[in-house]
C-alpha positions as CSV (number, residue, x, y, z in Angstrom):
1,X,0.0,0.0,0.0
2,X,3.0,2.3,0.6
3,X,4.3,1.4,-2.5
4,X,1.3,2.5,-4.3
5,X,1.1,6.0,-2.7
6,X,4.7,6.5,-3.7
7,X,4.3,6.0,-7.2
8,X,0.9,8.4,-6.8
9,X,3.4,11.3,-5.3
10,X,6.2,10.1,-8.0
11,X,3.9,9.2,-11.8
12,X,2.0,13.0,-10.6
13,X,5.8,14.7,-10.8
14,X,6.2,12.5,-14.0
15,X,3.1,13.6,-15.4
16,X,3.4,17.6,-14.3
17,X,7.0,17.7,-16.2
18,X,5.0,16.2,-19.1
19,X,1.9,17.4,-19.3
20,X,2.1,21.4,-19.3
21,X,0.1,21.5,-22.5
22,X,-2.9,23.9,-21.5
23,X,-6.1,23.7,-23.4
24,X,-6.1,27.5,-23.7
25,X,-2.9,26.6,-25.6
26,X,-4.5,24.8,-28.0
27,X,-7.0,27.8,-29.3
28,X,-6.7,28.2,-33.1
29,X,-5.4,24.8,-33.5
30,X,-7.3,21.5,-35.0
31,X,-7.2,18.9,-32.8
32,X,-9.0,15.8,-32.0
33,X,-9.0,15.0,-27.9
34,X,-8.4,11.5,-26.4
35,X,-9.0,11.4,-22.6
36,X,-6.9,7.8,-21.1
37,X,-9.9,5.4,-19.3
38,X,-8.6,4.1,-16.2
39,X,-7.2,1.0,-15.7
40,X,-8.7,-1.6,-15.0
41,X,-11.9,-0.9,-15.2
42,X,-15.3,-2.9,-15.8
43,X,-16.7,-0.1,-18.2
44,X,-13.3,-0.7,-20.4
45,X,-12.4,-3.9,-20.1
46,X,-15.9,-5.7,-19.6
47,X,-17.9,-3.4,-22.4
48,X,-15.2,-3.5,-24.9
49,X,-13.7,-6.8,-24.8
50,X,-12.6,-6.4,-28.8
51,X,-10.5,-3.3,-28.2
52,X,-9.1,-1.9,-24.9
53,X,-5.4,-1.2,-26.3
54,X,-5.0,2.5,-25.5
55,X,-1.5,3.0,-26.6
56,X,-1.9,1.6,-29.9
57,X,-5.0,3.8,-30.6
58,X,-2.6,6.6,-30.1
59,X,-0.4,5.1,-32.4
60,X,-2.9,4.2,-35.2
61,X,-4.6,7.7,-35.0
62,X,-1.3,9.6,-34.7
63,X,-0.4,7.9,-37.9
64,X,-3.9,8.5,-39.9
65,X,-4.3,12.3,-38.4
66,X,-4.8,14.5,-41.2
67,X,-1.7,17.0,-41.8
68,X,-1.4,20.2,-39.7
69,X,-3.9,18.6,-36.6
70,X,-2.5,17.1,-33.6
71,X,-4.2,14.8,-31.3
72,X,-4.1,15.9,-27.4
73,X,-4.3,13.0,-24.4
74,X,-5.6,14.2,-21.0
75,X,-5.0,11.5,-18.6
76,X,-7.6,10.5,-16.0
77,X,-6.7,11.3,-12.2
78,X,-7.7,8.3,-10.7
79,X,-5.2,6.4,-13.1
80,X,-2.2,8.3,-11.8
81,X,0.2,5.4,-10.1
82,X,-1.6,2.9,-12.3
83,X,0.3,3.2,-15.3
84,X,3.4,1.2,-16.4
85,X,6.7,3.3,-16.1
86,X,7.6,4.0,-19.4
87,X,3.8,4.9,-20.3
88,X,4.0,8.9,-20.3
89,X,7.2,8.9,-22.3
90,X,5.8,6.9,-24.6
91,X,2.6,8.8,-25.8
92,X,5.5,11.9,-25.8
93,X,7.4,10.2,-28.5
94,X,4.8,11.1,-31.3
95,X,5.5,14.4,-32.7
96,X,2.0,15.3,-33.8
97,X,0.2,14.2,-30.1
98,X,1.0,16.5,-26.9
99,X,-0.4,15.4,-23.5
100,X,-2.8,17.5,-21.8
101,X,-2.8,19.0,-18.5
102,X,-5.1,16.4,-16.2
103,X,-6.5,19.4,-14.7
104,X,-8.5,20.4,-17.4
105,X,-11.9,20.2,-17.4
106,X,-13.2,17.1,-20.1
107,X,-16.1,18.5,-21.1
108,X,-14.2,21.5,-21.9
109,X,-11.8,19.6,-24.3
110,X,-14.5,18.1,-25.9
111,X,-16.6,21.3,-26.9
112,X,-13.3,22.9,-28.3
113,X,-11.8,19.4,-29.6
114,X,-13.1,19.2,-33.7
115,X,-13.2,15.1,-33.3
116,X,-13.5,12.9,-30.0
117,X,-12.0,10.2,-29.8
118,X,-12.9,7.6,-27.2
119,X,-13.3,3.4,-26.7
120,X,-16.3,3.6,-24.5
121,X,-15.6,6.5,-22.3
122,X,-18.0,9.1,-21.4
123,X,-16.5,11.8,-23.2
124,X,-17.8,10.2,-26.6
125,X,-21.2,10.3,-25.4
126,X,-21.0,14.0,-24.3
127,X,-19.2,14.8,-27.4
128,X,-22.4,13.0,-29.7
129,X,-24.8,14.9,-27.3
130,X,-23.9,18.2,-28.5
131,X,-23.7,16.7,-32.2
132,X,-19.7,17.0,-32.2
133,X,-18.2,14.1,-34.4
134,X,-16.9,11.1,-32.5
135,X,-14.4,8.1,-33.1
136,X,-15.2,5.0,-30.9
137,X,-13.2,1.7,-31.0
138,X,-15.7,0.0,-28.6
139,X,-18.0,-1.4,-30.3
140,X,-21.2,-1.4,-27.5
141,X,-21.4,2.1,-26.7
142,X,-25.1,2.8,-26.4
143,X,-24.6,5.7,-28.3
144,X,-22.7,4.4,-31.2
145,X,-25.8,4.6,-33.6
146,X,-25.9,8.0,-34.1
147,X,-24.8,8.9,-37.4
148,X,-22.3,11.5,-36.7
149,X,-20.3,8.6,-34.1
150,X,-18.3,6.2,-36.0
151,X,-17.3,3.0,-34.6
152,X,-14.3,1.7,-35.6
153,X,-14.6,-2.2,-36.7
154,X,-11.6,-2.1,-39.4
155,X,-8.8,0.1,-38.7
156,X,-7.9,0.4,-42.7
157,X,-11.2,3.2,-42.4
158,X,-9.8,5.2,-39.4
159,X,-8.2,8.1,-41.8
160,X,-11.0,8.6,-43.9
161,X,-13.2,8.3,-41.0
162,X,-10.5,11.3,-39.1
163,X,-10.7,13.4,-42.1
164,X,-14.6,13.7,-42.5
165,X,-14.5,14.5,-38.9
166,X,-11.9,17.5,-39.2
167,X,-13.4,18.7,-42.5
168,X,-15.2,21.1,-40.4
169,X,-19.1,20.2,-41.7
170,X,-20.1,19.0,-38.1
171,X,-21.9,19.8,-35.7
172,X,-24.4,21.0,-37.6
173,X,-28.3,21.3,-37.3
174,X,-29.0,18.3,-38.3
175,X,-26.1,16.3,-35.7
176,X,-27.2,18.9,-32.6
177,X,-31.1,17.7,-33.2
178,X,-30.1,14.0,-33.3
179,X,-28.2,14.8,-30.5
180,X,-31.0,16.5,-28.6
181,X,-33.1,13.6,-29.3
182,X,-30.9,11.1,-28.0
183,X,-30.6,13.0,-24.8
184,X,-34.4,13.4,-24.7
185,X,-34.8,9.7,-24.6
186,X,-32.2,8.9,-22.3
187,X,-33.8,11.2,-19.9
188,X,-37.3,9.4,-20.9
189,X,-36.0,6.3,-19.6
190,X,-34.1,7.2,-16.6
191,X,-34.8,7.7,-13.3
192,X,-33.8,9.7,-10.4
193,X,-31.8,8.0,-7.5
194,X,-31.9,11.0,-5.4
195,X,-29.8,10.5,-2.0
196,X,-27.9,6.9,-3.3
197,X,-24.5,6.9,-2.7
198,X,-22.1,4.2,-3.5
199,X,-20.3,4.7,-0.2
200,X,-24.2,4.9,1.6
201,X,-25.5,1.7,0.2
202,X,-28.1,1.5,3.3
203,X,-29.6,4.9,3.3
204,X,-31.6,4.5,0.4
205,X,-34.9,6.9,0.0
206,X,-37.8,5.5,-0.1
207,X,-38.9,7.6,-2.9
208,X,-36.4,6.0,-5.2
């Protein structure tokens, strides 16, 4: 348990020295915005059990980027401490990807990012709420349907799928009203748990 809070304290320096790339930074620039899932986790491993290989998405997307765009990686704060040693320096090797600062808000990165990029995270779903074009490599996302979301089943599509989504045609009216739909109906079938707390699993209200 030590252990682990050391390399907490010592993969946060790692990451600070790395990550100094600001999404204020970024403003003028095309870029499609990857936020790391943390590892391992049920919603990763369990929904997409074809693809959960995070470092060669960066690869295969840093490869297929169009020319002049960049691709930015924000790391998840729970997953600091969790990652192999060599993991940071690794995503720094590609010269068209830069790592984000961890602080930064998601949703913010996905409302200035011109493509999402995700597996099954929740950023993809914000990102095809607000009718912004996204890039999933899971294959069960529940909102992979939507025709501005493009799931990735053969990797040989991923550029021409990266290039319609930089080609600056979405969102539009007609991806923010499927968007607004699908929001609508999630809502329809949802509930409210009011007072439930994972860490209070015995105070639930009666009302839910």
């Amino acid at each position: 348990n030590l252990a682990y809070f050391y390399r907490i304290w010592s993969d946060g320096r790692r990451l600070r020295r790395m990550a100094r790339t600001r999404l204020s930074g970024l403003a003028g620039r095309r870029f499609a915005f990857y936020p790391l899932h943390l590892e391992p986790e049920t919603s990763l491993q369990g929904l997409s059990p074809e693809y959960f290989y995070q470092l060669s998405l960066i690869a295969a997307v840093s490869r297929d980027l169009p020319s002049g765009c960049i691709l930015a990686v924000k790391e998840h704060i729970s997953a600091i401490g969790r990652r192999p040693a060599d993991f940071y320096r690794q995503i720094a090797e590609f010269k068209n990807v830069v790592l984000l600062d961890p602080t930064e808000l998601g949703l913010d990165c996905v409302r200035e990012a011109a493509v999402t990029v995700t597996i099954c995270g929740t950023a993809g779903f914000e990102a095809a709420l607000i009718g912004k074009p996204v890039i999933a490599f899971g294959r069960h996302n529940v909102y992979g349907f939507l025709p501005h979301v493009r799931v990735v089943t053969d990797e040989s599509r991923l550029a021409g799928y990266l290039r319609a989504g930089f080609d600056g045609s979405m969102p539009n009216e007609r991806t923010r009203s499927d968007g607004a739909r699908y929001l609508a109906a999630v809502k329809a079938c949802s509930f409210d748990l009011r007072g439930y707390s994972y860490r209070t699993l015995t105070e639930f209200e009666p009302q839910a």
